[in-house]
N, CA, C and O atoms as a GROMACS GRO file, in nm:
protein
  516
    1UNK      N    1  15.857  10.202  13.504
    1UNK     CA    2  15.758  10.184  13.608
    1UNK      C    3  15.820  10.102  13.721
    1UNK      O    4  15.893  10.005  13.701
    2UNK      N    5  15.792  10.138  13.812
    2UNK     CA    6  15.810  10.065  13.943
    2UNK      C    7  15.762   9.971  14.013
    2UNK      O    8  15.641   9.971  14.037
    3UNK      N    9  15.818   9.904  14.047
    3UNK     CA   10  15.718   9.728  14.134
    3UNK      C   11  15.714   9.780  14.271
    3UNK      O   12  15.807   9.805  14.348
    4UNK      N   13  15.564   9.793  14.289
    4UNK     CA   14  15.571   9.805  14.446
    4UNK      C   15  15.514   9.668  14.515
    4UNK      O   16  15.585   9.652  14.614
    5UNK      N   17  15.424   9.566  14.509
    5UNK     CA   18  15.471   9.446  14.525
    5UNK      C   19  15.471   9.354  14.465
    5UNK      O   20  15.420   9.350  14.352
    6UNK      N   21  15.544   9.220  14.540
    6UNK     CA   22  15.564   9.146  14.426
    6UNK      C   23  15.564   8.965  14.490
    6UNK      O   24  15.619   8.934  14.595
    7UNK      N   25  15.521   8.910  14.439
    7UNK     CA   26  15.481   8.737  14.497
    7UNK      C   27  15.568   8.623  14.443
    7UNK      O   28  15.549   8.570  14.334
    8UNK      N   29  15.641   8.598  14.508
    8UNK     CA   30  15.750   8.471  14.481
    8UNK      C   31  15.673   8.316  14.540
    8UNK      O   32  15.650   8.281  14.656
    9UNK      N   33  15.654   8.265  14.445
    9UNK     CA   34  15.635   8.113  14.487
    9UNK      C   35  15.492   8.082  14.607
    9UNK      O   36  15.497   7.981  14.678
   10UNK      N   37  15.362   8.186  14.618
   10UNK     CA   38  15.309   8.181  14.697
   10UNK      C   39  15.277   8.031  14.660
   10UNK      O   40  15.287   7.961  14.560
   11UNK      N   41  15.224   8.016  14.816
   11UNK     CA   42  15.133   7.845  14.815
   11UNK      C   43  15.018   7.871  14.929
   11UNK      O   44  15.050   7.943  15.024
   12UNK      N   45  14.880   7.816  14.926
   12UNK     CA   46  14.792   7.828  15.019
   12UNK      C   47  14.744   7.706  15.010
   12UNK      O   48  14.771   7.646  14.906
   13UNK      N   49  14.669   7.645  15.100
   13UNK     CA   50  14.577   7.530  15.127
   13UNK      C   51  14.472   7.509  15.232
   13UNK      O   52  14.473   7.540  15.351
   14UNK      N   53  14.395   7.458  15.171
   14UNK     CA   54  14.279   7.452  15.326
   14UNK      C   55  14.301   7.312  15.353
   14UNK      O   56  14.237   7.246  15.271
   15UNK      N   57  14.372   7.232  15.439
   15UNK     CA   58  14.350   7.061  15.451
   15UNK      C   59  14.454   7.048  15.337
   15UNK      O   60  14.554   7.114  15.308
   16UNK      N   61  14.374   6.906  15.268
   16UNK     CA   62  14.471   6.831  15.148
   16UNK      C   63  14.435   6.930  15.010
   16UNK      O   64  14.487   6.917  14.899
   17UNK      N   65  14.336   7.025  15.046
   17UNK     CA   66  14.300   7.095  14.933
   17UNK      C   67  14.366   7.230  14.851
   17UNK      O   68  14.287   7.325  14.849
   18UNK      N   69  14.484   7.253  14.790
   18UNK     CA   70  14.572   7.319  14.772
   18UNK      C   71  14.458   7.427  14.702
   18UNK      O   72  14.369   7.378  14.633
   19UNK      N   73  14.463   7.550  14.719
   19UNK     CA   74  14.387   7.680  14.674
   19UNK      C   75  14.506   7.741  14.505
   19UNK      O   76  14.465   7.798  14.404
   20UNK      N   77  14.649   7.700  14.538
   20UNK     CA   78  14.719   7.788  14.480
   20UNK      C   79  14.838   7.757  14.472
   20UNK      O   80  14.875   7.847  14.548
   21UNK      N   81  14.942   7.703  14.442
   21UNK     CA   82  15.136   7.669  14.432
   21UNK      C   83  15.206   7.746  14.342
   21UNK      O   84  15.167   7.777  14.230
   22UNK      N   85  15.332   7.783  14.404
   22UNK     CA   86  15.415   7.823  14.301
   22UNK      C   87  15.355   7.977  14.237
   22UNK      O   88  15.427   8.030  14.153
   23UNK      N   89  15.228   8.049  14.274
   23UNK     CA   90  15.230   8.150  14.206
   23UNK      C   91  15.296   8.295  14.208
   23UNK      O   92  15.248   8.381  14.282
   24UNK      N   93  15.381   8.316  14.144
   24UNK     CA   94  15.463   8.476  14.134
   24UNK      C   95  15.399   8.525  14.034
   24UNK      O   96  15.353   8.472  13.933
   25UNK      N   97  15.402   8.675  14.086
   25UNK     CA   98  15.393   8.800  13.984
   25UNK      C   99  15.419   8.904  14.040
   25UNK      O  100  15.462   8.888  14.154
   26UNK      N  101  15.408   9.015  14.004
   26UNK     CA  102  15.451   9.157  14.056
   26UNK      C  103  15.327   9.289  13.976
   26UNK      O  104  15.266   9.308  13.871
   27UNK      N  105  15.345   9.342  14.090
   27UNK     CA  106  15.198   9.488  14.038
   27UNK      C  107  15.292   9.589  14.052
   27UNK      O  108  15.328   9.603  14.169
   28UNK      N  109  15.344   9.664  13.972
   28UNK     CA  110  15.341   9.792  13.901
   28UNK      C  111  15.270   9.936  13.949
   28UNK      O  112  15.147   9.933  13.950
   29UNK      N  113  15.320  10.037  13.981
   29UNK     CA  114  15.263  10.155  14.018
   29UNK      C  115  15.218  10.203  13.893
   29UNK      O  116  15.284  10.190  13.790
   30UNK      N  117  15.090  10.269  13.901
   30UNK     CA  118  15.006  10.303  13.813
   30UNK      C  119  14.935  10.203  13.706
   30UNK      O  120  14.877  10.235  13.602
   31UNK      N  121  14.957  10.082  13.757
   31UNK     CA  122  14.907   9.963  13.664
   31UNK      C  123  14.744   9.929  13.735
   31UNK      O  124  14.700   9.936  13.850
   32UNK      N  125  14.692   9.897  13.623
   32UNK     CA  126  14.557   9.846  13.657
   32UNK      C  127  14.498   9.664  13.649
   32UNK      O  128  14.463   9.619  13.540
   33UNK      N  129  14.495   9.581  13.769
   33UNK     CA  130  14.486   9.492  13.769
   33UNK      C  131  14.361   9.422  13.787
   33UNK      O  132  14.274   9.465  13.863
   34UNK      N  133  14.345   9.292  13.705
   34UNK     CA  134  14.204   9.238  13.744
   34UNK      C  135  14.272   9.080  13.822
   34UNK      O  136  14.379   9.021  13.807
   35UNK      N  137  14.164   9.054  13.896
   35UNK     CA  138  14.172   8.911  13.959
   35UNK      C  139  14.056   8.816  13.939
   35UNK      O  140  13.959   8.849  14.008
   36UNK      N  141  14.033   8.693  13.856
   36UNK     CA  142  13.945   8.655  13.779
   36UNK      C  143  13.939   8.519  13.811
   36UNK      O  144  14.044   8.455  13.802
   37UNK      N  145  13.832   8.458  13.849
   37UNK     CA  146  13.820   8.330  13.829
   37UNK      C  147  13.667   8.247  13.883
   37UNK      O  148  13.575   8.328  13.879
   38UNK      N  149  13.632   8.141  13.919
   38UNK     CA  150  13.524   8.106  13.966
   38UNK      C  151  13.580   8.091  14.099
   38UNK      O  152  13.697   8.103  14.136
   39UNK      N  153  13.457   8.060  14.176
   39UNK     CA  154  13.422   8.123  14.307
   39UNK      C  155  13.531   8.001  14.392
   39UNK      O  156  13.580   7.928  14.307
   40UNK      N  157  13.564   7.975  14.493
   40UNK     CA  158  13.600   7.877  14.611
   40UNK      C  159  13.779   7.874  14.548
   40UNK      O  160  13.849   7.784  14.595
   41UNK      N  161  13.830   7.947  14.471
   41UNK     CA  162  13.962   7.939  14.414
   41UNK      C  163  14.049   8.013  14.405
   41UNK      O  164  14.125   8.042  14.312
   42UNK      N  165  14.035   8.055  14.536
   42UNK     CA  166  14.125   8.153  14.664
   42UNK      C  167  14.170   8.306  14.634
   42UNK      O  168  14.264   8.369  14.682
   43UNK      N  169  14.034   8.362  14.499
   43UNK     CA  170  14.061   8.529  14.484
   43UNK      C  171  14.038   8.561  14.592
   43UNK      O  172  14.140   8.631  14.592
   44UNK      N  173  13.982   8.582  14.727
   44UNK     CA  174  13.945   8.662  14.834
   44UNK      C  175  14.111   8.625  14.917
   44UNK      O  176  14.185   8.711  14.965
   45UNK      N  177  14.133   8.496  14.916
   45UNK     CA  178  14.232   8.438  15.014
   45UNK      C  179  14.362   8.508  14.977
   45UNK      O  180  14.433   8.539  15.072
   46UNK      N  181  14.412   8.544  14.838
   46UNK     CA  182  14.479   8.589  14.771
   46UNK      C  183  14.509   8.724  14.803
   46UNK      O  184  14.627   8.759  14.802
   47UNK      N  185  14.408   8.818  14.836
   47UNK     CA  186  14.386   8.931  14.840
   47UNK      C  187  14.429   8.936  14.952
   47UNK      O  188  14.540   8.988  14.961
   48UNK      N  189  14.366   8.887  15.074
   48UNK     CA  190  14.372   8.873  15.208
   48UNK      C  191  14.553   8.831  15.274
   48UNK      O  192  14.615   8.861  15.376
   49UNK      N  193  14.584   8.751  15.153
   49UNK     CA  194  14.729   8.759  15.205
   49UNK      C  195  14.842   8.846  15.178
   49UNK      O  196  14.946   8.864  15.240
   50UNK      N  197  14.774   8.920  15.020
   50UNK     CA  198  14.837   9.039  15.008
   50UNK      C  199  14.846   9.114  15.133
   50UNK      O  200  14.950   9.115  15.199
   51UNK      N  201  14.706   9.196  15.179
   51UNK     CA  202  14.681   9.246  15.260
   51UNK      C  203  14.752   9.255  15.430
   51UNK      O  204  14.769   9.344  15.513
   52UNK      N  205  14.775   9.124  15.422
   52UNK     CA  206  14.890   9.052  15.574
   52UNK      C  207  14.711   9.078  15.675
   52UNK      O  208  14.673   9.158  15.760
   53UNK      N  209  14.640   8.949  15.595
   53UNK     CA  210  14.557   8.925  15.695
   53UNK      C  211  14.522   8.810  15.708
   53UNK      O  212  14.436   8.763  15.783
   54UNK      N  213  14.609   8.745  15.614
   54UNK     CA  214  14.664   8.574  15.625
   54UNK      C  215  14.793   8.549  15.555
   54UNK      O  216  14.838   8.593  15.449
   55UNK      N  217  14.840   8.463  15.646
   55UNK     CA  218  14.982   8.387  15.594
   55UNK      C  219  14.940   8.266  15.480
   55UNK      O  220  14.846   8.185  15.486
   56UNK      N  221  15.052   8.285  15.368
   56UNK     CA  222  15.058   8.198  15.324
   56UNK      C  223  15.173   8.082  15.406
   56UNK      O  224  15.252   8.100  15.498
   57UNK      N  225  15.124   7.908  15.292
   57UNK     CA  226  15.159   7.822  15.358
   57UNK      C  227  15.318   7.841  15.335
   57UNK      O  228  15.397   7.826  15.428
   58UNK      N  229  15.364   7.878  15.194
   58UNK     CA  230  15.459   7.893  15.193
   58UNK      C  231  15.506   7.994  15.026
   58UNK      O  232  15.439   8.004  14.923
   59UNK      N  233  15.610   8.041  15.052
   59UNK     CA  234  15.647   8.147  14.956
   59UNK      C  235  15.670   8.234  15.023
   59UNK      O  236  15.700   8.221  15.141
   60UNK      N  237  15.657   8.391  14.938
   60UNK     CA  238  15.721   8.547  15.012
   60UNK      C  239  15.617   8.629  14.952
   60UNK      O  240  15.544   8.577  14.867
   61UNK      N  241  15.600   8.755  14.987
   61UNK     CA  242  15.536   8.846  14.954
   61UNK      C  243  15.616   8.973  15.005
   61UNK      O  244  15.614   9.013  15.122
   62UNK      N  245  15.674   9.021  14.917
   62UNK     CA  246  15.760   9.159  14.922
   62UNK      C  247  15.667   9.299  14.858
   62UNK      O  248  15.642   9.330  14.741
   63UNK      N  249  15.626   9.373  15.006
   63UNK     CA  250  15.608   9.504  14.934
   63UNK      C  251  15.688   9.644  14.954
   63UNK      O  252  15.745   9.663  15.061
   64UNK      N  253  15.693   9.742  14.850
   64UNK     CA  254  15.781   9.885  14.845
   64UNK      C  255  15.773   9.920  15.012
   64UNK      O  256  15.683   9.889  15.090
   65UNK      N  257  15.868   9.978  15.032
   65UNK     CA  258  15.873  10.014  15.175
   65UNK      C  259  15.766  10.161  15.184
   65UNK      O  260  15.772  10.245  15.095
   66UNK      N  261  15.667  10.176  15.307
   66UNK     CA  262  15.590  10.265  15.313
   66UNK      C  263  15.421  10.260  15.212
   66UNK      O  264  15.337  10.342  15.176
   67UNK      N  265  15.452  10.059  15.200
   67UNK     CA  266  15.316  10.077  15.117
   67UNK      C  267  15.223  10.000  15.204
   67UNK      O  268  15.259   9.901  15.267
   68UNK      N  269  15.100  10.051  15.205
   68UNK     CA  270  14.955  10.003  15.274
   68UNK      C  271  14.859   9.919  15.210
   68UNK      O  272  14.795   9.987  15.130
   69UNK      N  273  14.821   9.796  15.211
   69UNK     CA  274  14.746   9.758  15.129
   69UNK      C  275  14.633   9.711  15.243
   69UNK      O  276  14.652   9.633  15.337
   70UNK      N  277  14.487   9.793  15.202
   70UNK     CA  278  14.391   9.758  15.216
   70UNK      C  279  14.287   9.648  15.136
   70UNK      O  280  14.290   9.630  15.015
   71UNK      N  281  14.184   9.572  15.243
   71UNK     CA  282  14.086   9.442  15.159
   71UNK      C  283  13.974   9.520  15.214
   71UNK      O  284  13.971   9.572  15.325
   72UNK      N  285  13.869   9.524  15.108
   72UNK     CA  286  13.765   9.534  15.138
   72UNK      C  287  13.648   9.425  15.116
   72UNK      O  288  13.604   9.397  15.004
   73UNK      N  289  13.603   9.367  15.237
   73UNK     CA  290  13.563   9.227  15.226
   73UNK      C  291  13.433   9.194  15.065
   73UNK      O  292  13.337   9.241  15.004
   74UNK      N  293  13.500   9.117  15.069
   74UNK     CA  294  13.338   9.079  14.935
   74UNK      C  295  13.236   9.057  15.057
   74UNK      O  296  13.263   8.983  15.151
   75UNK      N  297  13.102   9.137  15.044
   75UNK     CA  298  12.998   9.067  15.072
   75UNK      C  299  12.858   9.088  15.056
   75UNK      O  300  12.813   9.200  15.033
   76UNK      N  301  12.755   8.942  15.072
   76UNK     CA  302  12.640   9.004  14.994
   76UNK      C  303  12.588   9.119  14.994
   76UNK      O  304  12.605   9.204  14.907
   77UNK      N  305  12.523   9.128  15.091
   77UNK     CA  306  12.497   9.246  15.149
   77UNK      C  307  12.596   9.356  15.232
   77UNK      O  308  12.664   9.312  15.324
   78UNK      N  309  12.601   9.484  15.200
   78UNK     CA  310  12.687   9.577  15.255
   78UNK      C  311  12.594   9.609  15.366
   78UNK      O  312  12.472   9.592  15.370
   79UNK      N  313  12.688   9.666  15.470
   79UNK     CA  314  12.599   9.701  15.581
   79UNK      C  315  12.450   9.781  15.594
   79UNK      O  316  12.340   9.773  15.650
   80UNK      N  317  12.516   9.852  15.516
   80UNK     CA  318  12.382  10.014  15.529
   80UNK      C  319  12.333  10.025  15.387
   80UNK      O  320  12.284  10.131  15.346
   81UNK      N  321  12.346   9.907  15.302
   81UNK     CA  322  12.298   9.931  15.215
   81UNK      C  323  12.146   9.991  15.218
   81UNK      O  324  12.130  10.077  15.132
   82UNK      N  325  12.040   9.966  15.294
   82UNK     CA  326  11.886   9.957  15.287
   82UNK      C  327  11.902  10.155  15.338
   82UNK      O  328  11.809  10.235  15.328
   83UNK      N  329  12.016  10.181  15.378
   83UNK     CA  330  12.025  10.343  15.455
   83UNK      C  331  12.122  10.411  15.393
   83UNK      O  332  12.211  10.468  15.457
   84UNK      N  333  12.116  10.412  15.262
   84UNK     CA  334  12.199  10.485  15.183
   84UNK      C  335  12.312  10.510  15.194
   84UNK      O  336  12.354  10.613  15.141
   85UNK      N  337  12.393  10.430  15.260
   85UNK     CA  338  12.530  10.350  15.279
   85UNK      C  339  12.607  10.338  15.107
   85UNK      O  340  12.603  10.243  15.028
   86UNK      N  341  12.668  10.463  15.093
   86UNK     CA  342  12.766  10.478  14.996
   86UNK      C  343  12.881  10.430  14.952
   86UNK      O  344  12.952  10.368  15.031
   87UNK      N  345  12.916  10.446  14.833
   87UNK     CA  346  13.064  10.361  14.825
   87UNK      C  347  13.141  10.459  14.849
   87UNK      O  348  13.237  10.396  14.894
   88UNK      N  349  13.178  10.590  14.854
   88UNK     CA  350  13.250  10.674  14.913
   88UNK      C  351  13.241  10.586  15.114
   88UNK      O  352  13.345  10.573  15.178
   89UNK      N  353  13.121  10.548  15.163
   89UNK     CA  354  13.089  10.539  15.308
   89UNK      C  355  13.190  10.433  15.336
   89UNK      O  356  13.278  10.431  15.423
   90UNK      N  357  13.160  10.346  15.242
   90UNK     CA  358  13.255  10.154  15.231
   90UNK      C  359  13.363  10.165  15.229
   90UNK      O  360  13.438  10.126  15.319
   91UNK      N  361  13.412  10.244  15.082
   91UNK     CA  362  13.600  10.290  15.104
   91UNK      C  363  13.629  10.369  15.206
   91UNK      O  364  13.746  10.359  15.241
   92UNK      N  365  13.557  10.451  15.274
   92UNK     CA  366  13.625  10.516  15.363
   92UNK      C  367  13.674  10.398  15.544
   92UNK      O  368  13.743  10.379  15.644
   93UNK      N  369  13.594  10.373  15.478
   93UNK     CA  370  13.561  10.283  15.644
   93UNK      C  371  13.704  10.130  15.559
   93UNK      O  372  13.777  10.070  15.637
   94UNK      N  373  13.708  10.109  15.448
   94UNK     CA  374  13.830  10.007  15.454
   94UNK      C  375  13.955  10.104  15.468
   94UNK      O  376  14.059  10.073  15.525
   95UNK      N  377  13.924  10.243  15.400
   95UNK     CA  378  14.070  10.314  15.452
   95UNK      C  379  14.114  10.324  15.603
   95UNK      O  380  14.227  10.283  15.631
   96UNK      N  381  14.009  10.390  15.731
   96UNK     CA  382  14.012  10.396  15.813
   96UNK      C  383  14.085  10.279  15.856
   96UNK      O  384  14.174  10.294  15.940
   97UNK      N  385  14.052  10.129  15.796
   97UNK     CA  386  14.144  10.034  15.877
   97UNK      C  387  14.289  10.009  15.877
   97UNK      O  388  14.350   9.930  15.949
   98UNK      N  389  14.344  10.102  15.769
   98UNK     CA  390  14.486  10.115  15.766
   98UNK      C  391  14.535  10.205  15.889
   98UNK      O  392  14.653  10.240  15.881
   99UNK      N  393  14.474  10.241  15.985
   99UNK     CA  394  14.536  10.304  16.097
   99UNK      C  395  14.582  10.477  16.017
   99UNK      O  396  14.651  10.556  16.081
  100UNK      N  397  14.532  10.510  15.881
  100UNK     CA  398  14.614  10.665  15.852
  100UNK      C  399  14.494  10.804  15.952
  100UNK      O  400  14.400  10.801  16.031
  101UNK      N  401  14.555  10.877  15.900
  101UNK     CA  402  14.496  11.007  15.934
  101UNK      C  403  14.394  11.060  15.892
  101UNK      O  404  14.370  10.997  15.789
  102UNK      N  405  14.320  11.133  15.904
  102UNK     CA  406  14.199  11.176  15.838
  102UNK      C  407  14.216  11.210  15.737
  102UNK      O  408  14.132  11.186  15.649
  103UNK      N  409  14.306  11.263  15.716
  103UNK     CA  410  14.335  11.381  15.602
  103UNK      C  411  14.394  11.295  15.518
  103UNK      O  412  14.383  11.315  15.396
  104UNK      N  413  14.471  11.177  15.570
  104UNK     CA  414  14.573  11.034  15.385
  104UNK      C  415  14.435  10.996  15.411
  104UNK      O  416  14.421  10.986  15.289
  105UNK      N  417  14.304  10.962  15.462
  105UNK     CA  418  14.174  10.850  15.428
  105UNK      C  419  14.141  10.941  15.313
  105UNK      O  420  14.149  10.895  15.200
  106UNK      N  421  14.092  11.113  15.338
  106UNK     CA  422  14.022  11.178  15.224
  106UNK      C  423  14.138  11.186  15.065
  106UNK      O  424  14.110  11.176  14.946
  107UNK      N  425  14.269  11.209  15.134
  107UNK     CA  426  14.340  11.228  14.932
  107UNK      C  427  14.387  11.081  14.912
  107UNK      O  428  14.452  11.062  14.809
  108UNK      N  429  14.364  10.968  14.996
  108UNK     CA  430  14.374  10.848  14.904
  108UNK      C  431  14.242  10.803  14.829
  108UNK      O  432  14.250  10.733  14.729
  109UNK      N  433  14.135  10.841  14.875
  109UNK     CA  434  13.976  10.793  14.853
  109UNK      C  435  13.931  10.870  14.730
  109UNK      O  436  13.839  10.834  14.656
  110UNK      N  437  14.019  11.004  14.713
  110UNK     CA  438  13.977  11.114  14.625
  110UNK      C  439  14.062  11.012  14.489
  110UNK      O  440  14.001  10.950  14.402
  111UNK      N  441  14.196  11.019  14.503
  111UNK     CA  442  14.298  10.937  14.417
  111UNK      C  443  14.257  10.806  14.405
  111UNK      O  444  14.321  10.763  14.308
  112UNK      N  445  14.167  10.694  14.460
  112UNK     CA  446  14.133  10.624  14.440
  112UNK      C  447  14.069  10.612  14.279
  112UNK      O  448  14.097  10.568  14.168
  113UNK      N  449  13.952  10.694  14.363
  113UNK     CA  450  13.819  10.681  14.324
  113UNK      C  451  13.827  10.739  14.145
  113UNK      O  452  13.785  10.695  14.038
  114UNK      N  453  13.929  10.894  14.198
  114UNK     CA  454  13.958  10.896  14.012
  114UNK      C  455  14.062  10.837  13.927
  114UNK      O  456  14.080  10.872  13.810
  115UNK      N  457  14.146  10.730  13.999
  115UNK     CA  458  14.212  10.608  13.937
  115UNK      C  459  14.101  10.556  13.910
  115UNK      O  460  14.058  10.602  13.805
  116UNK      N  461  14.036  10.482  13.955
  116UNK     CA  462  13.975  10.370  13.938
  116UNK      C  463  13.871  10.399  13.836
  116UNK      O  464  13.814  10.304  13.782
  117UNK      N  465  13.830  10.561  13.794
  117UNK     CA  466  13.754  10.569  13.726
  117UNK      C  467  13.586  10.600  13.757
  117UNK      O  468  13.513  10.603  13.658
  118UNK      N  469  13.552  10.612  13.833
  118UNK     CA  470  13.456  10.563  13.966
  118UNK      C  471  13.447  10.678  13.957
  118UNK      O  472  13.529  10.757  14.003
  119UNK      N  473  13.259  10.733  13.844
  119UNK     CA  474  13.214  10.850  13.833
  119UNK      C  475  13.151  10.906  13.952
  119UNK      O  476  13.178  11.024  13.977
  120UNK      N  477  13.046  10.824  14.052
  120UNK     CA  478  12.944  10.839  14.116
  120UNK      C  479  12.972  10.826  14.280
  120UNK      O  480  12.871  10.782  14.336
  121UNK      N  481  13.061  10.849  14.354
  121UNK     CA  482  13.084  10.820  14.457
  121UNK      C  483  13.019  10.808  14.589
  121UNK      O  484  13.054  10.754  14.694
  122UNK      N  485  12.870  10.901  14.539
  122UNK     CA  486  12.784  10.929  14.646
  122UNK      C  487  12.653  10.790  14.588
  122UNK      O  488  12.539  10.808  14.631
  123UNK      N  489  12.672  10.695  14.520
  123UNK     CA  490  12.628  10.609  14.491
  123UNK      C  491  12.607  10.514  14.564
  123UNK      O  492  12.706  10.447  14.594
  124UNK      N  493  12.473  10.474  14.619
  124UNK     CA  494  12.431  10.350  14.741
  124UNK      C  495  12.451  10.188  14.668
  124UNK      O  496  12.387  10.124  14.585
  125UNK      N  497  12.602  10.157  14.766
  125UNK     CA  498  12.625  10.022  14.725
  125UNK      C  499  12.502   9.960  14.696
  125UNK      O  500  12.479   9.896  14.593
  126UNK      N  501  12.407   9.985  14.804
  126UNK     CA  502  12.293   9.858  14.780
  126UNK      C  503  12.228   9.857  14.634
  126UNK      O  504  12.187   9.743  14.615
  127UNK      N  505  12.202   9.936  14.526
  127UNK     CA  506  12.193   9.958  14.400
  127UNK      C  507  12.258   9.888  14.262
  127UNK      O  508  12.215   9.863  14.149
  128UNK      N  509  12.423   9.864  14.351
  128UNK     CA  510  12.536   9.824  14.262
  128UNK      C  511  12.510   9.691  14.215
  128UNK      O  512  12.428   9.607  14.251
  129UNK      N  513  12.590   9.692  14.136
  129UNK     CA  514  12.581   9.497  14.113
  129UNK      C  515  12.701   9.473  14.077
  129UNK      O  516  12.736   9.358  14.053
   0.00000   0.00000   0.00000
C-alpha cells in the first residue's frame, strides 16, 4: 500500500495553549481512518491543516503529488437542512471547492460515497445525527 500523506512533527497552538506537538503519522491509500477525541483538542484544526487551510506552528505535512484534500466544515446546522439539503448536496458543494471539473466532482462523490459505505445519498443532512 501506498502513503499518500504523511505528518512529521506537526505542532499547533492558540496563545500559550498548545492544541498538539510532535505529532507524525501517515494515511495509506485505500485505508480507512477515524479522528477521535473530545471537543476544543484541535480534530477540526488538524483537518484544516491537512487540508492547507491553516499552517501549522511548526513541523511538515507531505502529500502524493496530484493529491486534493478537501474539509468539510463541522457544523450545527447545515445550510438547507429545513429544504431538503442532501448529503450528496454538502459533498458536492465541499468537492466543488477543490477547483475540479464537473465531471472529477460526480466520479469522486460516486467513489466516495461507495468507499465510505454511505447507503442513502439522497438523505437530508438535517435528519442525520
Amino acid at each position: 500500500m501506498s502513503i499518500f500523506l504523511s505528518c512529521q512533527n506537526l505542532a499547533k497552538s492558540y496563545g500559550k495553549r498548545p492544541l498538539f506537538e510532535n505529532l507524525s503519522f501517515g494515511l495509506f491509500a485505500r485505508e480507512r481512518t477515524g479522528l477521535i477525541g473530545p471537543n476544543g483538542m484541535g480534530k477540526s484544526t488538524l483537518l484544516k491543516i491537512l487540508a492547507g487551510l491553516e499552517t501549522a506552528d511548526g513541523g511538515e505535512v507531505v502529500r502524493r503529488r496530484g493529491l486534493k484534500v478537501g474539509y468539510l466544515a463541522q457544523q450545527d446546522r447545515f445550510e438547507a437542512a429545513a429544504g431538503g439539503w442532501t448529503v450528496r448536496d454538502e459533498l458536492t458543494k465541499a468537492l466543488q471547492g477543490l477547483g475540479l471539473e464537473d465531471y472529477e466532482v460526480d466520479m469522486r462523490l460516486e467513489a466516495g460515497l461507495d468507499e465510505a459505505g454511505f447507503r442513502d445519498p439522497a438523505a437530508e443532512v438535517g435528519t442525520l445525527s
